[in-house]
C-alpha positions, -999 to 999 in steps of 0.1 A, spaced: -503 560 742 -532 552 720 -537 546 684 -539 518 654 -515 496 640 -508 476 606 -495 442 609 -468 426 584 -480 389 589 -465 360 566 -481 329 563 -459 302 545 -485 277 533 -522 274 526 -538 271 560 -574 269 575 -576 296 604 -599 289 627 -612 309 655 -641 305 683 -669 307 660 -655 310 623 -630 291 602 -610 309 569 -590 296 545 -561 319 538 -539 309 509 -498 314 512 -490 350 513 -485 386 526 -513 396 553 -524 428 566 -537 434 599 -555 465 606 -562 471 647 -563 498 672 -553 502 707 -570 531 724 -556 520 762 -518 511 751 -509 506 716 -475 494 727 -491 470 752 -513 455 723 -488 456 698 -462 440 716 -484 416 726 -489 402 691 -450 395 688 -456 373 718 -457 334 711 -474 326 741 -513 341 747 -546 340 756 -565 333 724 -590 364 724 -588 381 686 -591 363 655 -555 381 651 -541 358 679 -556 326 658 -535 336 631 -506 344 644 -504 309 658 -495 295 622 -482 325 608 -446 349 612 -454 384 622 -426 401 604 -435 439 613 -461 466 629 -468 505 617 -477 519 649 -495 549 643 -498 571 678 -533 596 677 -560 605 701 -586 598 675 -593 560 661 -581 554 629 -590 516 625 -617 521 602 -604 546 577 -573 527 576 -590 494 568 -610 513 540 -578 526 525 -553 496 527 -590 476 512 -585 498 486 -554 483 476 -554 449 487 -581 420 487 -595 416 520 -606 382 537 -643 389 546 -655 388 585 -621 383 598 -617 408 632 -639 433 618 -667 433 644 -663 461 659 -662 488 628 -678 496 598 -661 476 575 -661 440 564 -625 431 575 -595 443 589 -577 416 570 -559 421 537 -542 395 513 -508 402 493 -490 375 472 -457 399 471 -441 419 502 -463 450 512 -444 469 528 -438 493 505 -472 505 497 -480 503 530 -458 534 536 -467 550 508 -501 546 521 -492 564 555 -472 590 541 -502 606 518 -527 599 547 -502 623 567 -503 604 603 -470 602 621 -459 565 625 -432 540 632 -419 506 623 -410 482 642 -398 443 641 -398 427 672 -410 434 709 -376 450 716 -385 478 686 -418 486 705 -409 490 742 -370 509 725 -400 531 707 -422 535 742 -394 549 758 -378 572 736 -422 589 735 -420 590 773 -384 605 777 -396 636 753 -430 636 771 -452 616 741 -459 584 761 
């Protein structure tokens, strides 16, 4: 199945993230992750629950120090990644350069000091895209087979 995600990502002290080539400093907080998957987006997201990786995306940098707490998977045919980053930027400060290399924007990394999970869905539900939460790589592959069983995966 393809499509983008949102990640729910908690880091629970100020920390210097650094990746091949760049180094951030992210203060304690709420982060949003804004990706895509246009192969499998439950192979990627599931992926990101996992502890032990390659290092490839400055995602998988963060999410060394950092608790991934949930994903919006958001299943379509057509990328979203860049429209969603430009929306959820309109709501929440983003951390400039950070996995962003690929789109139009300047980020796909956003910064909340309280939970954001609520305006994250009320970001999806007036955008209109079907989607699904989920907490752990259990949620995601439960999720993948329900969508193959009535013919969606």
């Amino acid at each position: 199945m393809k499509g983008s995600y949102l990640l729910v990502i908690y880091l629970e002290r100020d920390a210097n993230i650094r990746t091949k080539a760049r180094e951030f400093r992210l203060k304690k907080g709420y982060y949003i992750y804004v990706g895509s998957a246009m192969n499998s987006l439950e192979k990627r997201v599931a992926r990101h629950f996992k502890k032990k990786k390659r290092l490839h995306w400055h995602i998988d940098f963060l999410l060394q120090k950092a608790r991934l707490l949930s994903a919006y998977l958001i299943p379509s045919e057509e990328r979203l990644e860049e429209e969603l980053s430009r929306t959820v930027g309109e709501v929440f400060k983003g951390i400039e350069g950070f996995g962003a290399s690929d789109v139009g924007v300047k980020t796909n990394l956003y910064y909340s000091a309280i939970p954001p999970d609520g305006t994250i869905c009320n970001i999806l539900n007036s955008r209109g895209p079907r989607w699904k939460r989920v907490k752990s790589y259990e949620d995601i592959m439960n999720w993948r087979e329900e969508n193959a069983e009535n013919g969606e995966g």
